[in-house]
N, CA, C and O atoms as CSV, one atom per row, in Angstrom:
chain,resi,resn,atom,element,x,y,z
A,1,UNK,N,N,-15.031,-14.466,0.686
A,1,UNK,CA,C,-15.874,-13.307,0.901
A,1,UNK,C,C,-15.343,-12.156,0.042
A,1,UNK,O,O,-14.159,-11.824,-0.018
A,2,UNK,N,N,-16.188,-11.684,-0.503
A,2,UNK,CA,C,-15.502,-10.453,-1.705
A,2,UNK,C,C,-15.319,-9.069,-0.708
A,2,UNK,O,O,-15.607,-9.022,0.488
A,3,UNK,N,N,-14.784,-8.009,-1.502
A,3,UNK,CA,C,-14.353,-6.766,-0.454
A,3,UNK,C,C,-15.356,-6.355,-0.041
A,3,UNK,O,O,-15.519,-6.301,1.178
A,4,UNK,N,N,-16.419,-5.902,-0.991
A,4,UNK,CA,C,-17.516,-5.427,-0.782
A,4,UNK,C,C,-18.225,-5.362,0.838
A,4,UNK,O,O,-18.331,-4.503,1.713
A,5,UNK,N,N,-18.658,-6.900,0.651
A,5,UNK,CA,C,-19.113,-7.702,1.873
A,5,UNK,C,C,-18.569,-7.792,3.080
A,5,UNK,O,O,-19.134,-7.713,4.171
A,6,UNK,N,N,-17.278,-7.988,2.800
A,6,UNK,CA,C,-15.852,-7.868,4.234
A,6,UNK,C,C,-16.334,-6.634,4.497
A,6,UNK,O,O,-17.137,-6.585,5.428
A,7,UNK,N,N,-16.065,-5.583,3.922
A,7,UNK,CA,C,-16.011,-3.899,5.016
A,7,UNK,C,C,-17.453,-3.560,4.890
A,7,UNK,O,O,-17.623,-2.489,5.471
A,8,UNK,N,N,-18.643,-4.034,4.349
A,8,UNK,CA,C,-19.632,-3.663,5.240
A,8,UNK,C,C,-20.027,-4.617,7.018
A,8,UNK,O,O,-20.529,-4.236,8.075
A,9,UNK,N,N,-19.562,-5.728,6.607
A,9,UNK,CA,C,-19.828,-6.468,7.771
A,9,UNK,C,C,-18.881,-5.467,8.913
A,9,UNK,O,O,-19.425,-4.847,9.827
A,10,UNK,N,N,-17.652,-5.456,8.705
A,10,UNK,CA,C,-16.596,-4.734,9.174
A,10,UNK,C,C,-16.973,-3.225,9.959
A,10,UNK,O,O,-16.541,-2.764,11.015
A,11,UNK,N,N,-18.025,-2.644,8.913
A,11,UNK,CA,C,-18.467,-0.889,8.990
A,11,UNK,C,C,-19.507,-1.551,9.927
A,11,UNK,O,O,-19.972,-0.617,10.581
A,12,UNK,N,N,-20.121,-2.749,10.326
A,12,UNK,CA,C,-21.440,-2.578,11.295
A,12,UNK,C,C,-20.749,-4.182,12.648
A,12,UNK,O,O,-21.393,-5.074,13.201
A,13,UNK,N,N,-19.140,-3.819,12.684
A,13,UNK,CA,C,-18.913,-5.059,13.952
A,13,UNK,C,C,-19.371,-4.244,14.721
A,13,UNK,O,O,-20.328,-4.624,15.395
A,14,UNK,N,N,-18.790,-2.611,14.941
A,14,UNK,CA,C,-18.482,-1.668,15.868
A,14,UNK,C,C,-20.311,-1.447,16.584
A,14,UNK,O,O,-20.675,-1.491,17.759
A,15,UNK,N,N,-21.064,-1.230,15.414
A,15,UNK,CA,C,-22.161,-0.176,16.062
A,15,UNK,C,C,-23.115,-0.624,14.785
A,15,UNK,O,O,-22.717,-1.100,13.722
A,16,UNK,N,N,-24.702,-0.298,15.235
A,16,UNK,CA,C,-25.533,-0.247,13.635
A,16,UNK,C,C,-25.664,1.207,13.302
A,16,UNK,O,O,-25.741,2.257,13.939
A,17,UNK,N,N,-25.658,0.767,11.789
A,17,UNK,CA,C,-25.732,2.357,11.399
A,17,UNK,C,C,-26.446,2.206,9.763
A,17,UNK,O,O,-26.467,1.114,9.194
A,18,UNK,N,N,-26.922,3.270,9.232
A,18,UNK,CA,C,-28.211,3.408,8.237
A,18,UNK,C,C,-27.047,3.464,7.044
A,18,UNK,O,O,-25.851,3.751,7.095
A,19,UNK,N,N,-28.079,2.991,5.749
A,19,UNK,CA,C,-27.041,3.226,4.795
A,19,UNK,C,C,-25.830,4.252,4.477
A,19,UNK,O,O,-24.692,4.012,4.075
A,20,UNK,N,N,-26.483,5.519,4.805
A,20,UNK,CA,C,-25.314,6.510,4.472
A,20,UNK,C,C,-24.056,6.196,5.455
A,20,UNK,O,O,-22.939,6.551,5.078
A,21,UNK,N,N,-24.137,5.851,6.113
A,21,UNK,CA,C,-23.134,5.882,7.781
A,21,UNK,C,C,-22.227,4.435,7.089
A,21,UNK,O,O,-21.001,4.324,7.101
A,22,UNK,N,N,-23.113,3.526,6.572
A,22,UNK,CA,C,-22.442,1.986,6.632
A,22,UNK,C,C,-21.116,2.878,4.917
A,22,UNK,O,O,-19.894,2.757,4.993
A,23,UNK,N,N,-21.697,3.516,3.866
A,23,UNK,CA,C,-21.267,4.108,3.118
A,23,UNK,C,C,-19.755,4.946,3.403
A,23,UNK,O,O,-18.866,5.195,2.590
A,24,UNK,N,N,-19.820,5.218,4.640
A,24,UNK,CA,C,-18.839,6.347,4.640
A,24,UNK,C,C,-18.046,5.665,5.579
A,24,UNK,O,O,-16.927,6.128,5.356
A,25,UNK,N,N,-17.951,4.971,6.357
A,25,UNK,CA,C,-17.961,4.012,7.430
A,25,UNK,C,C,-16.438,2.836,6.145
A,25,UNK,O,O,-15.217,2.715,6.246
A,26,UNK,N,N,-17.318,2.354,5.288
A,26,UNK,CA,C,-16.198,1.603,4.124
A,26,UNK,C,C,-15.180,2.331,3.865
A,26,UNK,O,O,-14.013,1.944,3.916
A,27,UNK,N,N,-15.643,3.687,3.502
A,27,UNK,CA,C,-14.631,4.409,2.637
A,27,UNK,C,C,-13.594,4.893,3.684
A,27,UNK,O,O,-12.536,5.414,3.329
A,28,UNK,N,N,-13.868,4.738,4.759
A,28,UNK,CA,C,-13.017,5.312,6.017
A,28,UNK,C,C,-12.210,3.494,6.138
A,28,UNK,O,O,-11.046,3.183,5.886
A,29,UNK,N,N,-12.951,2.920,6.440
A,29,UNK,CA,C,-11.798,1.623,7.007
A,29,UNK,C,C,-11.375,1.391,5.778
A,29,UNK,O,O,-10.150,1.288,5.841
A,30,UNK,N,N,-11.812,1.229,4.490
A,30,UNK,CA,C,-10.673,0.940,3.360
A,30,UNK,C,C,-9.933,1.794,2.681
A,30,UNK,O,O,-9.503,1.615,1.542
A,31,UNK,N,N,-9.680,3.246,3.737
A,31,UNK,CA,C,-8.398,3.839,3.279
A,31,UNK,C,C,-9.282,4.539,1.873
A,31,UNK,O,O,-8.484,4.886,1.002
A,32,UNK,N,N,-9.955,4.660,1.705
A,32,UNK,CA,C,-10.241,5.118,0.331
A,32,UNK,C,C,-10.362,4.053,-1.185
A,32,UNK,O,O,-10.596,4.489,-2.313
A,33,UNK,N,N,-10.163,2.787,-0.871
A,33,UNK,CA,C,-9.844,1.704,-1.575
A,33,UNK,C,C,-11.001,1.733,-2.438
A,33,UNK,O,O,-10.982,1.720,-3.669
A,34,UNK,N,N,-12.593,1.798,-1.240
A,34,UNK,CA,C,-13.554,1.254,-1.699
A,34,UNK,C,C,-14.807,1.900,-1.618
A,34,UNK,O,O,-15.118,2.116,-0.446
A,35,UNK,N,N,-15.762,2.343,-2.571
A,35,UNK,CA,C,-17.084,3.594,-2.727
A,35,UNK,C,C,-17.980,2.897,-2.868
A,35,UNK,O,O,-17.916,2.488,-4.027
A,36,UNK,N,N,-18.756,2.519,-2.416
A,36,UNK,CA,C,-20.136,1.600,-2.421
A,36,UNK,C,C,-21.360,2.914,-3.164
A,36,UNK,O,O,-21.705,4.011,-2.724
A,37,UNK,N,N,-21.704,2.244,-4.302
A,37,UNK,CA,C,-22.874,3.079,-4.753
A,37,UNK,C,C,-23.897,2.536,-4.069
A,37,UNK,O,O,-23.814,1.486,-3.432
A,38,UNK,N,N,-25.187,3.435,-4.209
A,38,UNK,CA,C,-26.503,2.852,-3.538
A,38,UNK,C,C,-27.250,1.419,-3.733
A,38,UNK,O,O,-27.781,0.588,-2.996
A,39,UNK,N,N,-27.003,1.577,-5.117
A,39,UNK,CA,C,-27.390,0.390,-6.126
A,39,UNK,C,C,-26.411,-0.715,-5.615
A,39,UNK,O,O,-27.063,-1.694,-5.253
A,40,UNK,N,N,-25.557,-0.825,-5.518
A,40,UNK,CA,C,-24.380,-2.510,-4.967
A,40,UNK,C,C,-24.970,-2.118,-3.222
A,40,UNK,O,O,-25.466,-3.044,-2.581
A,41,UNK,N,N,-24.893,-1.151,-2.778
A,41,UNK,CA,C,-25.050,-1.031,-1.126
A,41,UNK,C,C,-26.195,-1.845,-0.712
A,41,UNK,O,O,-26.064,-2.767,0.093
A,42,UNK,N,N,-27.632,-1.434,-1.395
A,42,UNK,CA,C,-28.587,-2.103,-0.685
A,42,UNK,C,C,-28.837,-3.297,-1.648
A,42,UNK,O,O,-29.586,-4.109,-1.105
A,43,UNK,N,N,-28.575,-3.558,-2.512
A,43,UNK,CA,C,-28.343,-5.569,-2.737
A,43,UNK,C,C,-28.037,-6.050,-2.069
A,43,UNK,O,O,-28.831,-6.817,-1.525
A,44,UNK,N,N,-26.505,-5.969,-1.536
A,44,UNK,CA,C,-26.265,-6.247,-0.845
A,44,UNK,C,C,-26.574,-6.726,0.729
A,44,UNK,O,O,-26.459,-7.836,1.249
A,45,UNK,N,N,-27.078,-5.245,1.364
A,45,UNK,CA,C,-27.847,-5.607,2.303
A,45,UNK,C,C,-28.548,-6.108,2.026
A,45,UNK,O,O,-28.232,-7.135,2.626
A,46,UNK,N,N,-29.599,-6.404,1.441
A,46,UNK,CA,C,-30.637,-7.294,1.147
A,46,UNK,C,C,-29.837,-8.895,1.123
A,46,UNK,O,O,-30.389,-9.842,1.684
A,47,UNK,N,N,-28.745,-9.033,0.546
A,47,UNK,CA,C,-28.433,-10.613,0.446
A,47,UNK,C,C,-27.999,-10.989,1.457
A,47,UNK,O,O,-27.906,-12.194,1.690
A,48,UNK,N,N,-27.430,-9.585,2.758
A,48,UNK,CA,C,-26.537,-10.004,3.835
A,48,UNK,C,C,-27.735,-10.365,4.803
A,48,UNK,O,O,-27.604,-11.240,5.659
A,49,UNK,N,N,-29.055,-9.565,4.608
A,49,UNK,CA,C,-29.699,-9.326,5.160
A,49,UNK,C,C,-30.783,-11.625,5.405
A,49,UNK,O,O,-31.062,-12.464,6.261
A,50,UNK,N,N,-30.853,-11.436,4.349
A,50,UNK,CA,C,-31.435,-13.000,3.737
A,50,UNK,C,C,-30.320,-13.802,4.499
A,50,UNK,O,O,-30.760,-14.149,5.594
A,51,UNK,N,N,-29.125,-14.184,4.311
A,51,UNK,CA,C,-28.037,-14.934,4.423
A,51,UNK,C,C,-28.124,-14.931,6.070
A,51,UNK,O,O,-27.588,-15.915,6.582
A,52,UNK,N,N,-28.711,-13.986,6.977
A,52,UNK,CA,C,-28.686,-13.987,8.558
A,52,UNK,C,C,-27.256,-13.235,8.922
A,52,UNK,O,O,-26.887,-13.277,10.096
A,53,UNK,N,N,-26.580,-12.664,8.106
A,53,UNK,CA,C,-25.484,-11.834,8.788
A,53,UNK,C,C,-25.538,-10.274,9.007
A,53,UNK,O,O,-24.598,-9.533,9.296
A,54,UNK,N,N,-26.789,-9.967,8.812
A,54,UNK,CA,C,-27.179,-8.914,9.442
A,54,UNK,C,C,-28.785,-8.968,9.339
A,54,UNK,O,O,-29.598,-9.618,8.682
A,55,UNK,N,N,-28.839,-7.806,10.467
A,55,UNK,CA,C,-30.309,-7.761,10.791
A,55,UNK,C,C,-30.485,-6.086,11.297
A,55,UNK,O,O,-29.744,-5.238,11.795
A,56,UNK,N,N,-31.892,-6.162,10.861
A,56,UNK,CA,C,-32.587,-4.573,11.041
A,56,UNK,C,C,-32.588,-4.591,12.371
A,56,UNK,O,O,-33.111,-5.392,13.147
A,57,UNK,N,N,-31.711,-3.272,12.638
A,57,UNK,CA,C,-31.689,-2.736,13.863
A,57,UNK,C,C,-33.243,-2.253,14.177
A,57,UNK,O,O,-34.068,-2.847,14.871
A,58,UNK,N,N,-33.364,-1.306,13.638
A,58,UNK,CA,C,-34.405,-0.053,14.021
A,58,UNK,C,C,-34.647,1.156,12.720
A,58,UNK,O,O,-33.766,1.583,11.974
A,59,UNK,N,N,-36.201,1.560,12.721
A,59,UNK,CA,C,-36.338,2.591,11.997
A,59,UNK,C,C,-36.655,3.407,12.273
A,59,UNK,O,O,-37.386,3.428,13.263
A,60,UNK,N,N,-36.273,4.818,11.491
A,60,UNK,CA,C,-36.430,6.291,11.865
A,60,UNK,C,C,-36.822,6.872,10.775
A,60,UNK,O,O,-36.274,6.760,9.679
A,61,UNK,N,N,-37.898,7.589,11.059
A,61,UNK,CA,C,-38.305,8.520,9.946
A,61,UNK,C,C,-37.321,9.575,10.261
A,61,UNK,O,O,-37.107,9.890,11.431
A,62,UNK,N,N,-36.662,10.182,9.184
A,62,UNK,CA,C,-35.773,11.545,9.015
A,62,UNK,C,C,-36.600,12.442,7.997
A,62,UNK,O,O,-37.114,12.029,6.957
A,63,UNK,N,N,-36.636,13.647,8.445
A,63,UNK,CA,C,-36.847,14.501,7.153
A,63,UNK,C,C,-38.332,13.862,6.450
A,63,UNK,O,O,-38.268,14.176,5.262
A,64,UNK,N,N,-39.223,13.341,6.620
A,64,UNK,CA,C,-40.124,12.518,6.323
A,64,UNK,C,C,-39.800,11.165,5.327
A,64,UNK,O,O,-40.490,10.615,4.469
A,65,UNK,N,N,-38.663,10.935,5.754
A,65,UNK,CA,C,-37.995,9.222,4.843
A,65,UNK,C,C,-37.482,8.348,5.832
A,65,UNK,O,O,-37.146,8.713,6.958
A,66,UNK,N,N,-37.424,7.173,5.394
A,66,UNK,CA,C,-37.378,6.006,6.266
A,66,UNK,C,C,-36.334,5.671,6.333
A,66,UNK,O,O,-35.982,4.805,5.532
A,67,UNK,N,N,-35.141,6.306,7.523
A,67,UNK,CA,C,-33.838,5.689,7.468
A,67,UNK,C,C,-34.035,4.008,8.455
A,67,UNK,O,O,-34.644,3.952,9.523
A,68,UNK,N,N,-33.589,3.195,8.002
A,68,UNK,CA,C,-33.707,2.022,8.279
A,68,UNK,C,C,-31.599,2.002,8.606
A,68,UNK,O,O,-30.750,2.573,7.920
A,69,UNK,N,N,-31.394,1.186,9.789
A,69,UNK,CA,C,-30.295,0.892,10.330
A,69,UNK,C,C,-30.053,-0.617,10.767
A,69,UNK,O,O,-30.969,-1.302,11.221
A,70,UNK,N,N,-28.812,-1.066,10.607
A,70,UNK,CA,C,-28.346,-2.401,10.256
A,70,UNK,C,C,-27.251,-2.785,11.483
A,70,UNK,O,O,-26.349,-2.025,11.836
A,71,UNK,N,N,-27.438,-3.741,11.897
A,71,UNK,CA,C,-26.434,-3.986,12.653
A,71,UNK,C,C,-26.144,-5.953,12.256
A,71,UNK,O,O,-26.926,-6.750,11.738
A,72,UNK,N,N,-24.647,-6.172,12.791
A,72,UNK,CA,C,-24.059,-7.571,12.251
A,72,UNK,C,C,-25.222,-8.133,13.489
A,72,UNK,O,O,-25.699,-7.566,14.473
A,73,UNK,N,N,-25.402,-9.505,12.914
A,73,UNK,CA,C,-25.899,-10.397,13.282
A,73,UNK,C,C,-24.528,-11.318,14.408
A,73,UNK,O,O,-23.326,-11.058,14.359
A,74,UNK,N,N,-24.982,-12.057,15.048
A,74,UNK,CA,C,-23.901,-13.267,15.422
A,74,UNK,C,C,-22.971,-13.768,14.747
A,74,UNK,O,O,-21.745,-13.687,14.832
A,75,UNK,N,N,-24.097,-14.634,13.630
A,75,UNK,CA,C,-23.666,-15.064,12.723
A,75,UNK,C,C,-22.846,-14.344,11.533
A,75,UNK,O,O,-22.046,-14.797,10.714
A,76,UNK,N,N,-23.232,-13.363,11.700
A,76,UNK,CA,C,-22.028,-12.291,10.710
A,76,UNK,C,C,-21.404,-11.913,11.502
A,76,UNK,O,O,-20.714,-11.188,10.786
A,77,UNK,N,N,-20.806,-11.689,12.982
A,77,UNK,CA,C,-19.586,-11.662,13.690
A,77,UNK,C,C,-18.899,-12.717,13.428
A,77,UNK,O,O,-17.683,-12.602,13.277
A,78,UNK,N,N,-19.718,-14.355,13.284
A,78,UNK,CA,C,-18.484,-15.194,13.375
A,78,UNK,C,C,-17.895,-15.269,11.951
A,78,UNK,O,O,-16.762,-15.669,11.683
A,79,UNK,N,N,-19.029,-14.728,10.881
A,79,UNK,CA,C,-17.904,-15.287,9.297
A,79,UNK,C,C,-17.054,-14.249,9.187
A,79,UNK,O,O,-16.134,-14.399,8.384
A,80,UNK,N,N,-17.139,-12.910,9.974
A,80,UNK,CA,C,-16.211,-11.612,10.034
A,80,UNK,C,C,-14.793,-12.304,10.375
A,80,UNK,O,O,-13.766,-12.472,9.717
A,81,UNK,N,N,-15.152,-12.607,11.587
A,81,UNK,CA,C,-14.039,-13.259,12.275
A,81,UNK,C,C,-13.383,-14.397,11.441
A,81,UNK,O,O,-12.172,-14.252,11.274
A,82,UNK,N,N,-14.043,-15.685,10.793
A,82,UNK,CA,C,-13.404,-16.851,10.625
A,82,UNK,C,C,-12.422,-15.734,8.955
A,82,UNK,O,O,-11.286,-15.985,8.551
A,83,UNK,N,N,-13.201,-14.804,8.482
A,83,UNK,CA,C,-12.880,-14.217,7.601
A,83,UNK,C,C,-11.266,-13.629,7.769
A,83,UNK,O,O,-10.296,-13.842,7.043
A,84,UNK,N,N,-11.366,-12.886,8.896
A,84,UNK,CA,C,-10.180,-11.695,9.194
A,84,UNK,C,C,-9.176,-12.764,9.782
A,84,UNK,O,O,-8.039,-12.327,9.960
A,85,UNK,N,N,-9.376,-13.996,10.093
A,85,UNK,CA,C,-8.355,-15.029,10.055
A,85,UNK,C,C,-8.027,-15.703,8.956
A,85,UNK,O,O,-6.843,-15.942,8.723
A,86,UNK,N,N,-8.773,-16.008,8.328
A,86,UNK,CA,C,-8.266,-16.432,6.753
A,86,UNK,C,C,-6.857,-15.787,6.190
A,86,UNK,O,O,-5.766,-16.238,5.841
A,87,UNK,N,N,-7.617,-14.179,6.315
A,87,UNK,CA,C,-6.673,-13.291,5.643
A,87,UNK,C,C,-5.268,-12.956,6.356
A,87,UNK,O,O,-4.256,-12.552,5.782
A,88,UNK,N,N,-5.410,-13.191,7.621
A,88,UNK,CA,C,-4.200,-12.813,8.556
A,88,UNK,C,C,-3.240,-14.090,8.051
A,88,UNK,O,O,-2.010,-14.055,8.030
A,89,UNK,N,N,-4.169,-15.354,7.604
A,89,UNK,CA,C,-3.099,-16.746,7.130
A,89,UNK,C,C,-2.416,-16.340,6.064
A,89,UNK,O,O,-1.188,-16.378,5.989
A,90,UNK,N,N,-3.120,-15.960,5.251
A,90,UNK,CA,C,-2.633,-15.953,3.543
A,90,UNK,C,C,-1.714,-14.336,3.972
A,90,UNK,O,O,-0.728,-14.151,3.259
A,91,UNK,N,N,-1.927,-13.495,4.794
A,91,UNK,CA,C,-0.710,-12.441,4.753
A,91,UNK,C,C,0.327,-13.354,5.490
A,91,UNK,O,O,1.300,-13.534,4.758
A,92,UNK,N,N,0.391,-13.704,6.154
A,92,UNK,CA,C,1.551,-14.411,6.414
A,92,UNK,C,C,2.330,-15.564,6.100
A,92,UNK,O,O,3.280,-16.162,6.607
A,93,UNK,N,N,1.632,-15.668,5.128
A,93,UNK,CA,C,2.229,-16.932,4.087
A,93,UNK,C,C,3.128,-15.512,2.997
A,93,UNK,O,O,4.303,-15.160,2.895
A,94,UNK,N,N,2.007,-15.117,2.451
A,94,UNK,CA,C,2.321,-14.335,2.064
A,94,UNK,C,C,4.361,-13.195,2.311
A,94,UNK,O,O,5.231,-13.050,1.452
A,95,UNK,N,N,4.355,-12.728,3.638
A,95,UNK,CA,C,4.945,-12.487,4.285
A,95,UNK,C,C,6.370,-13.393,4.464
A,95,UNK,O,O,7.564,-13.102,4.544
A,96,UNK,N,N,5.674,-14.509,4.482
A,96,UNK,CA,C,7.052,-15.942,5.070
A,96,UNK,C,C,7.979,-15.803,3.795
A,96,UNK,O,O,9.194,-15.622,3.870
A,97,UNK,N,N,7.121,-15.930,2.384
A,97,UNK,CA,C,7.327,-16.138,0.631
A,97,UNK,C,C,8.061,-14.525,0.477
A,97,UNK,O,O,8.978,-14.663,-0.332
A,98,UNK,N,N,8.024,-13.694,0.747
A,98,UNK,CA,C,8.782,-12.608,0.355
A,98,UNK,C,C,10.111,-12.354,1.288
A,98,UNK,O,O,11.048,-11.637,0.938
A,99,UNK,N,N,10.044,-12.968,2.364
A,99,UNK,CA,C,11.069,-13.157,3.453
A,99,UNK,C,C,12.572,-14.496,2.589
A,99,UNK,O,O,13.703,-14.821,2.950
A,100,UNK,N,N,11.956,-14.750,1.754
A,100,UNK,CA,C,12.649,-16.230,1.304
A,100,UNK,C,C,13.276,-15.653,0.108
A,100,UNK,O,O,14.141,-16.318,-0.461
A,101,UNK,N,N,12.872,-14.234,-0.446
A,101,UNK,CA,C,13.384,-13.903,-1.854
A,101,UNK,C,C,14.999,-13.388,-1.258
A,101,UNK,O,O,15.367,-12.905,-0.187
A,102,UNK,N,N,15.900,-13.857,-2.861
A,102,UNK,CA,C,17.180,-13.339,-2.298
A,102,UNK,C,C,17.398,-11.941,-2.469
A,102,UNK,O,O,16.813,-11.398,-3.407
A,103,UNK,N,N,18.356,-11.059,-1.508
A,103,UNK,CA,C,18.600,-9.927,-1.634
A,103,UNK,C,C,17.993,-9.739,-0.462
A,103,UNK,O,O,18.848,-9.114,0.164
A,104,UNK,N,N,17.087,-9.870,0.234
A,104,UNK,CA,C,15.839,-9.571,1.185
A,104,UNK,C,C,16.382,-9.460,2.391
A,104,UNK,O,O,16.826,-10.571,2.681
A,105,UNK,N,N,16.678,-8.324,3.667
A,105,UNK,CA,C,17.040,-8.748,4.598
A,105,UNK,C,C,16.513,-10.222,5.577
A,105,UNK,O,O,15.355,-10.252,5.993
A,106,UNK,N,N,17.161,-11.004,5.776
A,106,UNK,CA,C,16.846,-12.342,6.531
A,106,UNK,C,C,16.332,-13.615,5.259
A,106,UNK,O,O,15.796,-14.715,5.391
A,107,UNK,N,N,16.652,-13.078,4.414
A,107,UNK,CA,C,15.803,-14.150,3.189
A,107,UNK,C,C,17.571,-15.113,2.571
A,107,UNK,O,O,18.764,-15.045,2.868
A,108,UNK,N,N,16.985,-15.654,1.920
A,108,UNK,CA,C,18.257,-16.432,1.040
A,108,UNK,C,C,18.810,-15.968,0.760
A,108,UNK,O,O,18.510,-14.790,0.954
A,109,UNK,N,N,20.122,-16.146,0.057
A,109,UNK,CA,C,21.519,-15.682,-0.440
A,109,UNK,C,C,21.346,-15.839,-2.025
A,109,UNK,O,O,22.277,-15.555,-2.779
């Protein structure tokens, strides 16, 4: 799963929320890592949207425009999940492999 995709699924486990919210929502859980332009944002939704890992909450006209809001699907809770375990493996492999370098407290000699 690329970053992109991880922290929007991530920005809509909690709650659904409209593009700008899912936008600011990334840039908050990735620390600043990651800025979703409009143009990658709603492809995206659109492919997450097709793929069944998210689905249209609800729409609101604002200001006379159509904020449309997104919330994870099931099925995008469980690839979140099988996801955020993947990564918890490979950090701790990760983790085990830097524990083994010498000099390292608890690592080899």
């Amino acid at each position: 799963m690329q970053k992109p995709t991880f922290f929007i699924l991530t920005a809509l486990a909690a709650r659904p929320l409209h593009g700008y919210g899912i936008v600011q929502s990334v840039v908050d859980l990735s620390g600043g890592e990651l800025t979703l332009r409009p143009g990658t944002l709603y492809g995206a939704l659109d492919r997450l949207d097709q793929q069944g890992l998210i689905e249209i909450d609800r729409e609101e006209a604002v200001d006379g425009r159509l904020r449309r809001y997104y919330r994870l699907s099931d099925s995008g809770a469980a690839a979140l999940a099988e996801e955020a375990g993947r990564l918890r493996r490979h950090a701790a492999v990760a983790d085990h492999q830097l524990g083994l370098r010498p000099g390292v407290a608890g690592g080899a000699a």
